[in-house]
NUFIBA-113638 format. One record per atom (N, C-alpha, C, CB): atom name; x, y, z. Coordinates in Angstrom, 2 decimals, always signed. Glycine has a CB too. Example, Ala and Ser with C-alpha at 12.3 -4.5 7.8 and 13.67 -1.06 7.14 Angstrom:
! residues 2
<r at="N" x="+13.19" y="-5.69" z="+7.80"/>
<r at="CA" x="+12.30" y="-4.50" z="+7.80"/>
<r at="C" x="+13.20" y="-3.30" z="+7.80"/>
<r at="CB" x="+11.31" y="-4.47" z="+9.05"/>
<r at="N" x="+12.85" y="-2.25" z="+7.08"/>
<r at="CA" x="+13.67" y="-1.06" z="+7.14"/>
<r at="C" x="+12.90" y="+0.03" z="+7.87"/>
<r at="CB" x="+14.08" y="-0.60" z="+5.72"/>
***
This chain:
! residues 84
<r at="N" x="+239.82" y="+53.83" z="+132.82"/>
<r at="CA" x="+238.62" y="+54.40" z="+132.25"/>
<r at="C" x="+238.95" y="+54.95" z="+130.84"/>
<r at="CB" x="+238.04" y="+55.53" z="+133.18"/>
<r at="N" x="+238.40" y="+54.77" z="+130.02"/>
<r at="CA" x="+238.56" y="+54.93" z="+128.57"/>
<r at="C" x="+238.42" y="+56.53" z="+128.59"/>
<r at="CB" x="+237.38" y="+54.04" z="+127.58"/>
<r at="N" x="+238.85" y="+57.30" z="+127.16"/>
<r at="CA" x="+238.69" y="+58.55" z="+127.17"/>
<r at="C" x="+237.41" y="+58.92" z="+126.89"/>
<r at="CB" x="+239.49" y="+59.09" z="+126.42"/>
<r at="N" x="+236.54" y="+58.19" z="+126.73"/>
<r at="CA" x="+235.36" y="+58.66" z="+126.18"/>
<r at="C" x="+234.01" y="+58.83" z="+127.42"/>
<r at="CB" x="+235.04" y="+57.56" z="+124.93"/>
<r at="N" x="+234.72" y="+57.64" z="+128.16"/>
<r at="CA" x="+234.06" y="+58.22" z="+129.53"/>
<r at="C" x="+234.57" y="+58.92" z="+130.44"/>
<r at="CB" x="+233.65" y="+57.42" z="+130.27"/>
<r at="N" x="+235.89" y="+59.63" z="+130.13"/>
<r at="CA" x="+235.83" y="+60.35" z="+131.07"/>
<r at="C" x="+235.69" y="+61.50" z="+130.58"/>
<r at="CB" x="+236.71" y="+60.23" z="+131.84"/>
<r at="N" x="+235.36" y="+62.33" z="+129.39"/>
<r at="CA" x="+234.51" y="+63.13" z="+128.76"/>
<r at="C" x="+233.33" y="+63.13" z="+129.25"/>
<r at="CB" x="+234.45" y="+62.92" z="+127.58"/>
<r at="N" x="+232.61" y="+62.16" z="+129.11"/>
<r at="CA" x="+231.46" y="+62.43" z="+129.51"/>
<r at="C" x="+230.98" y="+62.38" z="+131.17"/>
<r at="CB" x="+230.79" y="+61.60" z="+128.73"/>
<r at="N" x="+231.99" y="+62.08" z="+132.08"/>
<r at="CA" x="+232.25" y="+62.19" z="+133.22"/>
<r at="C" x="+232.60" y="+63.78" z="+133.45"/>
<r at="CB" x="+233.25" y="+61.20" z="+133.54"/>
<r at="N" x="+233.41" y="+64.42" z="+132.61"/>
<r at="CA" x="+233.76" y="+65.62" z="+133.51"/>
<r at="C" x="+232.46" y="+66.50" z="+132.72"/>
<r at="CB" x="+235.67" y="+66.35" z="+133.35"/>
<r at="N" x="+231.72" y="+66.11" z="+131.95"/>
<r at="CA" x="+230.27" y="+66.61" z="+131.64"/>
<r at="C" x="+229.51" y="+66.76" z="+132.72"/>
<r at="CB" x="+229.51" y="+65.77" z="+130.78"/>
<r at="N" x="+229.68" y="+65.52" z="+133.35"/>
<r at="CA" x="+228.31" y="+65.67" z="+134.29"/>
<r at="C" x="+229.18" y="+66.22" z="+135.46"/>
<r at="CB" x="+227.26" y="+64.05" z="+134.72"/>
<r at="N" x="+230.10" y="+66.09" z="+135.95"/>
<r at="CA" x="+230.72" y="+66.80" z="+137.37"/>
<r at="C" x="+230.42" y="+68.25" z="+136.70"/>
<r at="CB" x="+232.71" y="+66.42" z="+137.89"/>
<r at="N" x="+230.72" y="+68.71" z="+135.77"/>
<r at="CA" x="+230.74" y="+70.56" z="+135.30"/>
<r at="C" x="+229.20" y="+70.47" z="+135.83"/>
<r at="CB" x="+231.05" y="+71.25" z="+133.09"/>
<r at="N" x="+228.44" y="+69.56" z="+135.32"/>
<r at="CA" x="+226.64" y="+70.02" z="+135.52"/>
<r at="C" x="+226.54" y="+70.01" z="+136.94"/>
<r at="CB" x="+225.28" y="+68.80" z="+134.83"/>
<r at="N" x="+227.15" y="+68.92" z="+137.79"/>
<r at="CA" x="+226.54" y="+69.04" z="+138.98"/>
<r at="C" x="+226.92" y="+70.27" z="+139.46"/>
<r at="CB" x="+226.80" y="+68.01" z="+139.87"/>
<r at="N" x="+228.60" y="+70.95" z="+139.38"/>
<r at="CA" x="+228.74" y="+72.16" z="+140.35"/>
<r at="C" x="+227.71" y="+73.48" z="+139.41"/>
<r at="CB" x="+230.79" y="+72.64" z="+140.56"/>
<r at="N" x="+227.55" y="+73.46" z="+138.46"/>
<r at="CA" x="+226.45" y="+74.28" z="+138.51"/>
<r at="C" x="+225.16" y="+74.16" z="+139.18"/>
<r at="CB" x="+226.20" y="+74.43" z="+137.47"/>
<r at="N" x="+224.96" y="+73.05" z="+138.99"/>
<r at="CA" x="+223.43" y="+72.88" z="+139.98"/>
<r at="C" x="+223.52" y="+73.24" z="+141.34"/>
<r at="CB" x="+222.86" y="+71.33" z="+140.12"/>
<r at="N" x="+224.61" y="+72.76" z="+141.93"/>
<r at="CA" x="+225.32" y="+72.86" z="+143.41"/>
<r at="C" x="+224.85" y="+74.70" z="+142.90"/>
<r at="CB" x="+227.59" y="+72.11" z="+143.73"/>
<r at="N" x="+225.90" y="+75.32" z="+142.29"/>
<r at="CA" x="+225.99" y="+77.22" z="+142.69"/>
<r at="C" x="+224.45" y="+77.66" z="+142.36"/>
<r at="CB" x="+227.32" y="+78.39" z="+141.36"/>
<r at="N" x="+223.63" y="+77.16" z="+141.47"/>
<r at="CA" x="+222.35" y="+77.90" z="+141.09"/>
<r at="C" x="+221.51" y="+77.02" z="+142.49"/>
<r at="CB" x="+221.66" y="+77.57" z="+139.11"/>
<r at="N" x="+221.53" y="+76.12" z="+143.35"/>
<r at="CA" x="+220.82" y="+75.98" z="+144.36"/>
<r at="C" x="+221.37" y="+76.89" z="+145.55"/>
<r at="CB" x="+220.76" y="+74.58" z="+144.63"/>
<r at="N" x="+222.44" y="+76.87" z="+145.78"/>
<r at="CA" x="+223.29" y="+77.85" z="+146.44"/>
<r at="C" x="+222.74" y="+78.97" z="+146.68"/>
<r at="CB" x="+224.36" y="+78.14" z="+145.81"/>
<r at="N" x="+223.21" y="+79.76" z="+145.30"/>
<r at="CA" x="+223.04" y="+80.96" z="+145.18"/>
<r at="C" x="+221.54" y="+81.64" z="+144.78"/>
<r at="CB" x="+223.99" y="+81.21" z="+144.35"/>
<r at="N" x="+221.37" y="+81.13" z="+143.69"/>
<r at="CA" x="+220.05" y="+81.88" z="+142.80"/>
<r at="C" x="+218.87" y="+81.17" z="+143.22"/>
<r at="CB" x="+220.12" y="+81.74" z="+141.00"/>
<r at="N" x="+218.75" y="+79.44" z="+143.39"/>
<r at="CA" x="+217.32" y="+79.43" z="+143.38"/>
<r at="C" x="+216.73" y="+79.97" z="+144.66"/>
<r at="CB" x="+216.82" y="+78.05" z="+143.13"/>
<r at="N" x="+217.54" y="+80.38" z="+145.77"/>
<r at="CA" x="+216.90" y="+80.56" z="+147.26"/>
<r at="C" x="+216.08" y="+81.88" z="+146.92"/>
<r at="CB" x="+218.14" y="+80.79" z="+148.69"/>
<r at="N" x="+216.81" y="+83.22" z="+145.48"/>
<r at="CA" x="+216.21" y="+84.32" z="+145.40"/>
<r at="C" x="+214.65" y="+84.04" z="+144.93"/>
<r at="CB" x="+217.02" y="+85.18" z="+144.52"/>
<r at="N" x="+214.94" y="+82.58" z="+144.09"/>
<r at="CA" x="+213.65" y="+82.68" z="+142.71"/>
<r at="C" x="+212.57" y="+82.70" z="+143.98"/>
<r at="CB" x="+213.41" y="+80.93" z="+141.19"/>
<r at="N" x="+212.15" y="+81.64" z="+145.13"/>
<r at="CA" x="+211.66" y="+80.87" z="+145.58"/>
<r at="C" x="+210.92" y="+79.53" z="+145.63"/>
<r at="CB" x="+211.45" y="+81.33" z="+145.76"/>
<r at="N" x="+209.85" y="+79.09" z="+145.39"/>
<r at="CA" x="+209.20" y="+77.59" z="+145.43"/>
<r at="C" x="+208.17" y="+78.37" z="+144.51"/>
<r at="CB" x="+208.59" y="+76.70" z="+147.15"/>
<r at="N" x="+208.11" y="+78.06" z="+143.41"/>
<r at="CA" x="+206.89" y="+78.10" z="+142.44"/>
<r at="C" x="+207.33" y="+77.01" z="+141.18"/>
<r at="CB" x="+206.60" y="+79.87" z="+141.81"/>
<r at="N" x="+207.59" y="+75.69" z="+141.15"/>
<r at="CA" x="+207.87" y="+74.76" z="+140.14"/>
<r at="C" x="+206.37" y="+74.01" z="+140.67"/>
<r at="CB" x="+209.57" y="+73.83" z="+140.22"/>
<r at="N" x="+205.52" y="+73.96" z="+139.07"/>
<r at="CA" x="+204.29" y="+72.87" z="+139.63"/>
<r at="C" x="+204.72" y="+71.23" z="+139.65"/>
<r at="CB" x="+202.82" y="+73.00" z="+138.49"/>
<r at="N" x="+206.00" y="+71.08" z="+139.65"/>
<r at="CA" x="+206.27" y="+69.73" z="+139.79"/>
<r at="C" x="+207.28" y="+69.00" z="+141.21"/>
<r at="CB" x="+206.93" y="+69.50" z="+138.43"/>
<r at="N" x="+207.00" y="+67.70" z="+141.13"/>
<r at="CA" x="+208.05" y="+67.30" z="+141.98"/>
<r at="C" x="+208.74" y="+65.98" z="+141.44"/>
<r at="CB" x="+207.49" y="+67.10" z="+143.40"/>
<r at="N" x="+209.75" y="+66.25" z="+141.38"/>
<r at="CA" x="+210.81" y="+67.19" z="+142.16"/>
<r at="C" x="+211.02" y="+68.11" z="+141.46"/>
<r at="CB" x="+212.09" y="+66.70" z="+142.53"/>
<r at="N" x="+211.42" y="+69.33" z="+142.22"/>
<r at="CA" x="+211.64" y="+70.91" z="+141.39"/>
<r at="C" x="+212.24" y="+70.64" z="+140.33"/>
<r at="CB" x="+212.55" y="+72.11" z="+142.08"/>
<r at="N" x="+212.25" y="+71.28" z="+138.83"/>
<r at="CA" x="+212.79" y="+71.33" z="+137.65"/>
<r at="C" x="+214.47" y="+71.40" z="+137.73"/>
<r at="CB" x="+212.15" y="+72.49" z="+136.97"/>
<r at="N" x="+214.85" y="+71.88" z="+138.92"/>
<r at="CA" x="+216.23" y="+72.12" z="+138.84"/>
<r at="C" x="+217.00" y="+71.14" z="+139.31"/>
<r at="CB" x="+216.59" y="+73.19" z="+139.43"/>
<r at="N" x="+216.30" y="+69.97" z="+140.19"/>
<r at="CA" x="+216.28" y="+68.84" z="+140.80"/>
<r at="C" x="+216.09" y="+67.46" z="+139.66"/>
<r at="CB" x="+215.14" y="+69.03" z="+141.87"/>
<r at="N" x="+215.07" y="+67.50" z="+139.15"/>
<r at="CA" x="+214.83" y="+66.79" z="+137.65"/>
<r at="C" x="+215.73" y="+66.75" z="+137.03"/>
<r at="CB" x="+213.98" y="+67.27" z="+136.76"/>
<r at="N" x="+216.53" y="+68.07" z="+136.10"/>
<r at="CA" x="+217.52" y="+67.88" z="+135.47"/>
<r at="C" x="+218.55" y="+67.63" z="+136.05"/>
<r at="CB" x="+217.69" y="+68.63" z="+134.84"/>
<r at="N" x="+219.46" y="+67.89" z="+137.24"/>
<r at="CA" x="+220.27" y="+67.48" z="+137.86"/>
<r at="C" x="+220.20" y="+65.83" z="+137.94"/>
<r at="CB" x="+220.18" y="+68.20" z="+138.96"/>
<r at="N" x="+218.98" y="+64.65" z="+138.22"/>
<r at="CA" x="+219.08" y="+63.43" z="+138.47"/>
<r at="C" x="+218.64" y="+63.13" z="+136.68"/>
<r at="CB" x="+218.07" y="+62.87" z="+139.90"/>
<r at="N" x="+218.34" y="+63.83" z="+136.00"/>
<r at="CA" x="+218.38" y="+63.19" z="+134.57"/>
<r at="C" x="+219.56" y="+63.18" z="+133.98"/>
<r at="CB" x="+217.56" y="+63.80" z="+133.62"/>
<r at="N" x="+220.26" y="+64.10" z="+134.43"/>
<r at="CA" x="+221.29" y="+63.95" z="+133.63"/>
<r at="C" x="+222.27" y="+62.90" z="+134.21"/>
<r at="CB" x="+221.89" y="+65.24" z="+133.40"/>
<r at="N" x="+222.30" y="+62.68" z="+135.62"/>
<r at="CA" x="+222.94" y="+61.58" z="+136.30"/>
<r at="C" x="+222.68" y="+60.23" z="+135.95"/>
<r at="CB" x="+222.70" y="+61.65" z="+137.54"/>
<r at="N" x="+221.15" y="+59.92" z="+135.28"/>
<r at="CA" x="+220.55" y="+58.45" z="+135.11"/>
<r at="C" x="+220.45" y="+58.51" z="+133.82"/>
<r at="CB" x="+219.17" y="+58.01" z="+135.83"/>
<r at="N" x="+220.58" y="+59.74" z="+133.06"/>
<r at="CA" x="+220.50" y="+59.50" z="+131.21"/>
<r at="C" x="+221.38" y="+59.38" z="+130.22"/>
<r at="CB" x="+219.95" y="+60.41" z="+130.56"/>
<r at="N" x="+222.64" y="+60.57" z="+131.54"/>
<r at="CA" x="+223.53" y="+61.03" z="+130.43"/>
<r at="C" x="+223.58" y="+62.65" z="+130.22"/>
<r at="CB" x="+223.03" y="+60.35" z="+129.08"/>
<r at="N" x="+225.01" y="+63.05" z="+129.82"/>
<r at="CA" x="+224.47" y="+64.58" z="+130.06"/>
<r at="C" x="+223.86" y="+65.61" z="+129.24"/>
<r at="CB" x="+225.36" y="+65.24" z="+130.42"/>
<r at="N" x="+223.72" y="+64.81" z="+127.54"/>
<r at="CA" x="+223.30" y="+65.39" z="+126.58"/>
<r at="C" x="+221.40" y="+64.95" z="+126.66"/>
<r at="CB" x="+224.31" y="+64.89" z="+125.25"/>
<r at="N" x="+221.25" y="+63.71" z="+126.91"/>
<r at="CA" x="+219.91" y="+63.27" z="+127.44"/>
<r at="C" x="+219.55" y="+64.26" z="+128.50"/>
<r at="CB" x="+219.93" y="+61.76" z="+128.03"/>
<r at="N" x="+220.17" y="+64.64" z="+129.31"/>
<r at="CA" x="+219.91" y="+64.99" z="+130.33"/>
<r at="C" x="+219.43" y="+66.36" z="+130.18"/>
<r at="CB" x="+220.87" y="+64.76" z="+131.10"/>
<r at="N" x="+220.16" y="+67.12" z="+129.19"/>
<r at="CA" x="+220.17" y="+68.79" z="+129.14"/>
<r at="C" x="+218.78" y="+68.64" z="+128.29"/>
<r at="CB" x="+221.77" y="+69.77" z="+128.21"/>
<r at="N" x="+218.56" y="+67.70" z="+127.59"/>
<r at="CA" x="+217.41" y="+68.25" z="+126.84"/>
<r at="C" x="+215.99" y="+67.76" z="+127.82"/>
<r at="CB" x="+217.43" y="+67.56" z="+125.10"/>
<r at="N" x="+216.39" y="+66.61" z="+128.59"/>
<r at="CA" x="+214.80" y="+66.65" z="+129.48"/>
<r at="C" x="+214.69" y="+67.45" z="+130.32"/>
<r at="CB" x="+214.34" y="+65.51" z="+130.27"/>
<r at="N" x="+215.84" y="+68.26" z="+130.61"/>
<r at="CA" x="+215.37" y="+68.99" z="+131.69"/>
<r at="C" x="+214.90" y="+70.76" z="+131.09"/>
<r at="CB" x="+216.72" y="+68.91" z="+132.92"/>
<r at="N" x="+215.36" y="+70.74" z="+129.81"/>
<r at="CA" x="+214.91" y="+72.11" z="+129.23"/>
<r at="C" x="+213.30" y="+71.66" z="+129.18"/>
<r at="CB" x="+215.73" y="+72.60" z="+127.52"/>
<r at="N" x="+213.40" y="+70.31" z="+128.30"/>
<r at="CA" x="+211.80" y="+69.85" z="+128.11"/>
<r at="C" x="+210.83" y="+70.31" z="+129.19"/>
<r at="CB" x="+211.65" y="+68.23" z="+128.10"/>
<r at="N" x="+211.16" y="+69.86" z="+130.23"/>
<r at="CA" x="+210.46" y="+70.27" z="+131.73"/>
<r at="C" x="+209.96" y="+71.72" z="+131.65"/>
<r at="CB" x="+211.61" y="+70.19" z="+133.09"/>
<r at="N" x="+211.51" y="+72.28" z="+131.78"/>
<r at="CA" x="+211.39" y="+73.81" z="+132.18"/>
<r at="C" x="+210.42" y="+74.54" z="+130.79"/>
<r at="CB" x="+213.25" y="+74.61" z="+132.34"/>
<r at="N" x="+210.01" y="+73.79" z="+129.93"/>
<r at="CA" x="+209.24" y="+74.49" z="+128.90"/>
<r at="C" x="+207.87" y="+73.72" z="+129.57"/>
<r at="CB" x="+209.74" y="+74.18" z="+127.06"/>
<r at="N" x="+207.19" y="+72.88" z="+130.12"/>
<r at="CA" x="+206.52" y="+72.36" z="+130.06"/>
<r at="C" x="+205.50" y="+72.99" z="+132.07"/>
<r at="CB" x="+207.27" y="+70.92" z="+129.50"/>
<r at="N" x="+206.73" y="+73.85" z="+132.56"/>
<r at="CA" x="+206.59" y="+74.23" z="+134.17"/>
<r at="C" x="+205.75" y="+75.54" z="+134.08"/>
<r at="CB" x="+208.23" y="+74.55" z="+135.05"/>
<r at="N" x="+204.38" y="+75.88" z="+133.52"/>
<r at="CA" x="+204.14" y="+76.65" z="+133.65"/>
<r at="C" x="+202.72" y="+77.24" z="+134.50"/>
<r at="CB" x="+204.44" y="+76.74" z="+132.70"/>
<r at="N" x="+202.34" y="+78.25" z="+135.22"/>
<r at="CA" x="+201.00" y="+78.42" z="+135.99"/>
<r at="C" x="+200.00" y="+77.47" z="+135.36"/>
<r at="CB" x="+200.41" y="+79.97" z="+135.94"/>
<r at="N" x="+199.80" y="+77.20" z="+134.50"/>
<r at="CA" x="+198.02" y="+76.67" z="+134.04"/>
<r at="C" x="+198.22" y="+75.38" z="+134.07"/>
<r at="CB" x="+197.25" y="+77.09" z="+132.36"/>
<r at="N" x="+199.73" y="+74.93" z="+134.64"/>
<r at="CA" x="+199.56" y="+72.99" z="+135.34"/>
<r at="C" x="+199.00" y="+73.17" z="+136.68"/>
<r at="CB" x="+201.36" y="+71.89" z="+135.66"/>
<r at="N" x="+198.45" y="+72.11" z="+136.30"/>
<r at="CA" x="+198.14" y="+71.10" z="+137.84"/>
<r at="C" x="+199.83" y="+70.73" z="+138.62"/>
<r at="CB" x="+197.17" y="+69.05" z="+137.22"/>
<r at="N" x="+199.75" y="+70.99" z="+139.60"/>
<r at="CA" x="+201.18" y="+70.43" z="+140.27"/>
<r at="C" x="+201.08" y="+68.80" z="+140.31"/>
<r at="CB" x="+201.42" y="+71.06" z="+142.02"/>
<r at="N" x="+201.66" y="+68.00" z="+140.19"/>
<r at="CA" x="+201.94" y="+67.07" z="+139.78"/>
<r at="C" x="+203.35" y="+66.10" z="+140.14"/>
<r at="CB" x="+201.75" y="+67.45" z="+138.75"/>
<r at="N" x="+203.46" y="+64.84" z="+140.50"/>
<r at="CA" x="+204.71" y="+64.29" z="+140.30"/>
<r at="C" x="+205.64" y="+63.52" z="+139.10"/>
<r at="CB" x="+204.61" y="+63.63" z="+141.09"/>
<r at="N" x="+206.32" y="+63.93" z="+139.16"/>
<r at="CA" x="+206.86" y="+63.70" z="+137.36"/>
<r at="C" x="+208.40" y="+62.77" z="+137.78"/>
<r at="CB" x="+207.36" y="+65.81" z="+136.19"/>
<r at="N" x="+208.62" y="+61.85" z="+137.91"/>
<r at="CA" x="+209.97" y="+61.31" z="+138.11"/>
<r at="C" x="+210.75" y="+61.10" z="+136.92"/>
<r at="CB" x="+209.93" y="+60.07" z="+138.78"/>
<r at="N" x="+211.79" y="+61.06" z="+137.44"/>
<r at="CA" x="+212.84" y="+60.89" z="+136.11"/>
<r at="C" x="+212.64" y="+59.25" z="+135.21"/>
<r at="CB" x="+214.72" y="+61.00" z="+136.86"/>
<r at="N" x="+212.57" y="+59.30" z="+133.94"/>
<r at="CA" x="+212.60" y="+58.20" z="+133.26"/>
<r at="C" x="+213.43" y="+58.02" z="+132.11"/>
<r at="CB" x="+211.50" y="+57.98" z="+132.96"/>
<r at="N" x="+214.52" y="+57.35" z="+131.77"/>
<r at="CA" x="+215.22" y="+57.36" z="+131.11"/>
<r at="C" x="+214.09" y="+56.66" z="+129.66"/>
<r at="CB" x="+216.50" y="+56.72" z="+131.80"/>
<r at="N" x="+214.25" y="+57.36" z="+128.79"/>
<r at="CA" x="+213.51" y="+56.25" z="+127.91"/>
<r at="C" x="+214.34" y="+55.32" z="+127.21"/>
<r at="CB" x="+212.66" y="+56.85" z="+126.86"/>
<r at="N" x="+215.67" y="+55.12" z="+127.06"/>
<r at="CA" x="+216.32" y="+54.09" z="+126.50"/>
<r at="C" x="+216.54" y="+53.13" z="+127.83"/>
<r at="CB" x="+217.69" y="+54.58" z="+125.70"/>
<r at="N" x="+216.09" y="+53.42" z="+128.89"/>
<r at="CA" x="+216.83" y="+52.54" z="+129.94"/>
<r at="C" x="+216.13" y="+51.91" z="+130.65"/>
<r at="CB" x="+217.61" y="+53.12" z="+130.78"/>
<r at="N" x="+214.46" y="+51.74" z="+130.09"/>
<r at="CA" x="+213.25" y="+51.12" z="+131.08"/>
<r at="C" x="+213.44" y="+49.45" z="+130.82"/>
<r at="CB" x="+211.40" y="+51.74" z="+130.53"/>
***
């Protein structure tokens, strides 16, 4: 494996065990109020797996700016836009 992917490999393993400790730990406190599916914390976790992890960090902030009371709940799946 070249060095450049495995940079961007230990990118996304660092993202997943955070996602792993903030599902763990913190989101059980927040509870279920994301108007989307799959939860925002779920979204970025599989965007960054199918985009990439710099693609990834920014659709899933995108989301979390976009998750607010005055949506309609809604299903939103992950879409890579360089990869349709």
């Amino acid at each position: 494996m070249p060095k450049e992917e495995e940079k961007h490999r230990a990118w996304k393993d660092t993202s997943e065990m955070a996602f792993f400790i903030y599902r763990r730990w913190f989101s059980i406190q927040d509870g279920d109020h994301c108007e989307f599916k799959p939860v925002c914390n779920e979204y970025a976790r599989q965007s960054i797996q199918k985009c990439g992890f710099f693609r990834g960090v920014v659709m899933g902030a995108d989301r979390l700016m976009r998750d607010n009371p005055f949506v309609e709940p809604y299903e939103d799946p992950v879409v890579c836009p360089d990869k349709e």
